[in-house]
N, C-alpha and C positions, 0 to 999 in steps of 0.2 A: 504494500500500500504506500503508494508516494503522499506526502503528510505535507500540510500546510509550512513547516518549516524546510521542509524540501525545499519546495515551488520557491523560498524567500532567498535559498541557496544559490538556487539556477538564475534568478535573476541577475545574478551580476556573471553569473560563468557565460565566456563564449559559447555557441552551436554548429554543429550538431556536436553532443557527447553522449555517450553512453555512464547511466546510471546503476551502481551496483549496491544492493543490499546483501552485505556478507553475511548478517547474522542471518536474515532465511534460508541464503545458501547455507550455512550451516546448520539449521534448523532442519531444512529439505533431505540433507547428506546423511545425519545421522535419524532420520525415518527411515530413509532405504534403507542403511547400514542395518537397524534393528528388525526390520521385518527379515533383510538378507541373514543374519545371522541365527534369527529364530529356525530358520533351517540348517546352520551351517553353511552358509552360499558366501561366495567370496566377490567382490565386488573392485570392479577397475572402473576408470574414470575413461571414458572415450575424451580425447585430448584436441581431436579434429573438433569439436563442438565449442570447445572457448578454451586458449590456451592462453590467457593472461595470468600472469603470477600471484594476484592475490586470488584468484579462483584454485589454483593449483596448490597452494598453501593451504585451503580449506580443504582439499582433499588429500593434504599427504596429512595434514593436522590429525583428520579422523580416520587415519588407517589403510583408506583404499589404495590400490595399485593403477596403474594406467595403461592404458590402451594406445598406441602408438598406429600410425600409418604414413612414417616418411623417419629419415635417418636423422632429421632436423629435430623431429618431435621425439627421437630416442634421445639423442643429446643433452633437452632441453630439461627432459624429463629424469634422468642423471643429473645432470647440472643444477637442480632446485632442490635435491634431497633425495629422489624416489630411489629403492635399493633396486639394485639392480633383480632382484630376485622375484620384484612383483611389475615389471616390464616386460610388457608381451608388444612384439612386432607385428601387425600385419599390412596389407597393402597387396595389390595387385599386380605392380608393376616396380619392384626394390630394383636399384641399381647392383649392382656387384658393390660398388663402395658402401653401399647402407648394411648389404649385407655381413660384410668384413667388421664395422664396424660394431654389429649386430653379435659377431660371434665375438669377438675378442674383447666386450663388456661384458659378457657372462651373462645377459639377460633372461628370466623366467623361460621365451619360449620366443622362436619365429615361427609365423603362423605362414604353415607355405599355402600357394593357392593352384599351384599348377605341378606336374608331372616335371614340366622344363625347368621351373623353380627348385623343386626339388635336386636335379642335377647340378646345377648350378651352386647348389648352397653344401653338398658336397665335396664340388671338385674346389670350392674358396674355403673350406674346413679342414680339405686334406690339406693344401696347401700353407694352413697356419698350422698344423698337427695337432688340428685341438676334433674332439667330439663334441657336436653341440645340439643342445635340445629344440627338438621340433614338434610343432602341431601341424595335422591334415586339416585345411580347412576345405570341410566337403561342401558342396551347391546341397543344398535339400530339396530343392523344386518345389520350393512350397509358395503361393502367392500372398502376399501379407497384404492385398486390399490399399494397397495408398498408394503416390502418386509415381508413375512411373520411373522419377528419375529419382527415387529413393528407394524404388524394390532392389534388392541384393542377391533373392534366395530361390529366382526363378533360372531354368536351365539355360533361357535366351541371355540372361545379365552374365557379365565377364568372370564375376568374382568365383571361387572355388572350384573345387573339382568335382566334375559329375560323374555321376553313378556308375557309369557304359567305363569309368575310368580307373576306378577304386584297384580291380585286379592288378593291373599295372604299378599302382604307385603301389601295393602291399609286397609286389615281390620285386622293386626298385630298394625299397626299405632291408626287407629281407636280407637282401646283398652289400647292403652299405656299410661300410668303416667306420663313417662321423657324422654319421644322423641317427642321433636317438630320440627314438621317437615316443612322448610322452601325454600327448594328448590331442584331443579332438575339436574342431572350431565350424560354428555354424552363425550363421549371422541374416538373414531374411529382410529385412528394411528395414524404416524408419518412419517413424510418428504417427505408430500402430495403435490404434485404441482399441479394437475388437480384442479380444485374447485369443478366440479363435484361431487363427495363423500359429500361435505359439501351440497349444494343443496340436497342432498338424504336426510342430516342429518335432516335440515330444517323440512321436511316433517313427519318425525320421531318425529321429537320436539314438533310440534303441538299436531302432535296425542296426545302422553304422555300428553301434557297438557292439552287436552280436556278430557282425561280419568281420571285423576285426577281431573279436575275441575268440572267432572259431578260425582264422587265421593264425593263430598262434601269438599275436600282438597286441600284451597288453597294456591298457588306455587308462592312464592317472588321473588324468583330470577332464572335463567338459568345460569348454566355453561354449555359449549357447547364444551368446551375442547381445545385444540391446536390443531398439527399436522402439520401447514402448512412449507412448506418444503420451503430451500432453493436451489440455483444455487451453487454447487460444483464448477462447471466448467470454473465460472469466478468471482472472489473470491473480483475483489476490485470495484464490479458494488454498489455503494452505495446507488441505486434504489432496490436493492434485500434484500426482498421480498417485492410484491406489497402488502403491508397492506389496503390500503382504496380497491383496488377488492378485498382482502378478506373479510373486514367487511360489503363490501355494498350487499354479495351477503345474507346475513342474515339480515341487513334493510329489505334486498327487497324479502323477503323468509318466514321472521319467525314472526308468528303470534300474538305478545306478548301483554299484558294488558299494558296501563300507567303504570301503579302500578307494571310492573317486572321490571326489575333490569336485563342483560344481560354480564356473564362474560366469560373471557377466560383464557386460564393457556397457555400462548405461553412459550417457552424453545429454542428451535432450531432459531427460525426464528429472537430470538434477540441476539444471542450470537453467533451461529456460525462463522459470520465474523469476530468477534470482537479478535480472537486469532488462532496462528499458532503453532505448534510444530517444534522446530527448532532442527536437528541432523548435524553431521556431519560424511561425508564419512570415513569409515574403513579402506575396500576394496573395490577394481575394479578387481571381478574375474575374469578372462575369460574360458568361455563355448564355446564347440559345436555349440549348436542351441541359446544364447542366453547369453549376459553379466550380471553379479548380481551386482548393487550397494549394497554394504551392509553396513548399516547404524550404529552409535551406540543407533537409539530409535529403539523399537520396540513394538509388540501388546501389550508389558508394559507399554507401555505408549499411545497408542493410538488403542483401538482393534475393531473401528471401520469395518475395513475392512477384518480383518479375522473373527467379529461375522457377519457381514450382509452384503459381500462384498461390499462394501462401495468404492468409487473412489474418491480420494481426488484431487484437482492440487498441483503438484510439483516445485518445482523451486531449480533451482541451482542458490545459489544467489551469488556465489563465480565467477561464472562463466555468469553473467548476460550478456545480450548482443551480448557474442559470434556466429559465424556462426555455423562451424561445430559439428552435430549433430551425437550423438550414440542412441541406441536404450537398455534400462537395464531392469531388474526385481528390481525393488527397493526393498531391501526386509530388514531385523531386525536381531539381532542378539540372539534372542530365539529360543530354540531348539524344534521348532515346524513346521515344512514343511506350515501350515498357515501365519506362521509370515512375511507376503507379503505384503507393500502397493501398489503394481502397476506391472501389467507385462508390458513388451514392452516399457515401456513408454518412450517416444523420448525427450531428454534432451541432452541440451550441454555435449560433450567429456569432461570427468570428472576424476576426480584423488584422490588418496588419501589427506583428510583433507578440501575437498570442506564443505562449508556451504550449507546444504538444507534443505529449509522448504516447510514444508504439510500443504498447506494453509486449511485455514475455518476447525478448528480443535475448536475450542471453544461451542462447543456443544458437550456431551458425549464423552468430550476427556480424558481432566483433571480428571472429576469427575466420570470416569471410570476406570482409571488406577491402574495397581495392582503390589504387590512386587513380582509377581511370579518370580522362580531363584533370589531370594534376590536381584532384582534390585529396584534401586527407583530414583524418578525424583528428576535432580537438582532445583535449585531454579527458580523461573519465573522471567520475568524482565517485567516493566511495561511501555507504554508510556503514558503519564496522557493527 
């Protein structure tokens, strides 16, 4: 909830900035943590979803590990505290130099995603004469229902290895020097609200683990991936996302040995509340068919919603409380006919220099932002 002493903050701060409330981040972090642990379940931080270091401190603070997908985000994630033992790699496309770097910091687990990956992470193993630990990350072909360019888990998407291919990589493994192979990785999309898909996963998960296990290879741990989505739509429900229905429906689903180990790479579902994108009105054009706020942030700083139209809540916080209502196109000031956060959207009669913020921006907000037109974000303000 952004608080009237907020709103008195930002008046004098430059825009666009992004606003971060660390204690619900931390409030957020350790729900999960407790519903996760009520099972035993182990919990990484997906790092691609907001890699700024007071977020990252909140989650080495309460224990979790991280989720990596570039050699930059191993690094970083070393470099801030995280032990090396709770850093897992994945990515679909590692370089050989990510990979090197990958074995020779000793970290938890590279998650391979292909047959040619796999050889590869070999013959740069042999090479340093070390053994190093790996997960299969299999495709489950399962379809998680959201938007296209966040499905992970269907056989057409690039990431993992599929089914038709399992035989292969179990007697690539078989044969190997310096791949030890310690665990299983599945991952289906993002900003899943159904559970349903997770349930499909479930059933997916076994299988692979019975096909491995009657292959003579056994599977330490399961990652089972992230994805679960949160509520856009009502930004200060401090209940959102129901974590213990999500972890119970894999208690009460997934087949595992005492002896496995059950993790997940959550991203969205702990940080998107936790931060807003705060702008300020430019213009109030006037149209024809329709009014344009137009803001000074735009898909440079939040492209959410022109990569996967994306619907954020809005607020005019200048104008909190008021009755009378207009109807705008909120839209950015990049020269791109995409750079839209919202048509229509019904918001207080608004003026040039109103404060507004795009709430639940703290997931693939910040840590997507780009200088396109030589723009760049102000600095962020924090509330601890």
């Amino acid at each position: 909830m952004i608080t009237k002493e907020d709103i008195g903050r930002f008046e004098v701060c430059p825009t666009p900035f992004y606003f971060y409330d660390l204690a619900l981040l931390d409030r957020t972090v350790r729900r999960a943590k407790q519903a996760a642990e009520k099972h035993g379940y182990i919990l990484h931080f997906a790092m691609k979803a907001n890699a700024i270091d007071p977020v990252l401190n909140v989650m080495k603070r309460n224990g979790l590990g991280v989720d990596c997908v570039s050699g930059a985000e191993v690094s970083k994630a070393l470099d801030i505290g995280f032990a090396a033992e709770s850093v897992a790699f994945a990515g679909v496309g590692k370089s050989d130099e990510e990979i090197v770097q990958a074995i020779a910091s000793d970290i938890f687990t590279i998650n391979a995603e292909s047959l040619e990956e796999l050889e590869v992470i070999e013959e740069l193993a042999a090479g340093l004469g070390k053994k190093t630990r790996i997960a299969v990350r299999l495709n489950p072909d399962v379809d998680a229902n959201t938007h296209k360019y966040i499905t992970t888990g269907l056989e057409e998407n690039k990431f993992g290895i599929s089914g038709w291919q399992i035989d292969d990589v179990i007697a690539f493994i078989r044969k190997s020097s310096h791949l030890q192979l310690t665990g299983l990785h599945f991952h289906i999309g993002s900003q899943i609200r159904d559970l349903e898909p997770f349930k499909n996963l479930c059933g997916r998960i076994n299988l692979a683990l019975q096909r491995f296990a009657d292959a003579g290879l056994p599977i330490e741990h399961v990652n089972a991936g992230g994805g679960l989505g949160i509520d856009y739509d009502h930004p200060d429900d401090e209940k959102d996302p129901d974590f213990e229905k999500f972890f119970d429906v894999f208690n009460e689903l997934l087949d595992l040995k005492p002896s496995q180990t059950l993790h997940f790479e959550l991203g969205r579902s702990l940080v998107a509340h936790c931060a807003d994108l705060i702008a300020r009105t430019l213009y109030i054009k006037k149209g024809l068919k329709t009014n344009f706020m137009i803001l000074d942030a735009g898909m440079t700083e939040l492209i959410r919603p022109a990569l996967y139209q994306a619907i954020h809540s809005i607020e005019n916080l200048s104008k909190r409380g008021e009755e009378e209502v207009e109807r705008y196109d909120v839209v950015g000031p990049v020269c791109e006919s995409s750079d839209c956060f919202g048509k229509a959207m019904q918001l207080p009669l608004s003026e040039r220099g109103d404060l507004i913020a795009i709430r639940s921006a703290g997931a693939y907000g910040e840590s997507m932002a780009s200088h396109y037109n030589l723009r760049s974000l102000r600095p962020s303000v924090y509330r601890d």
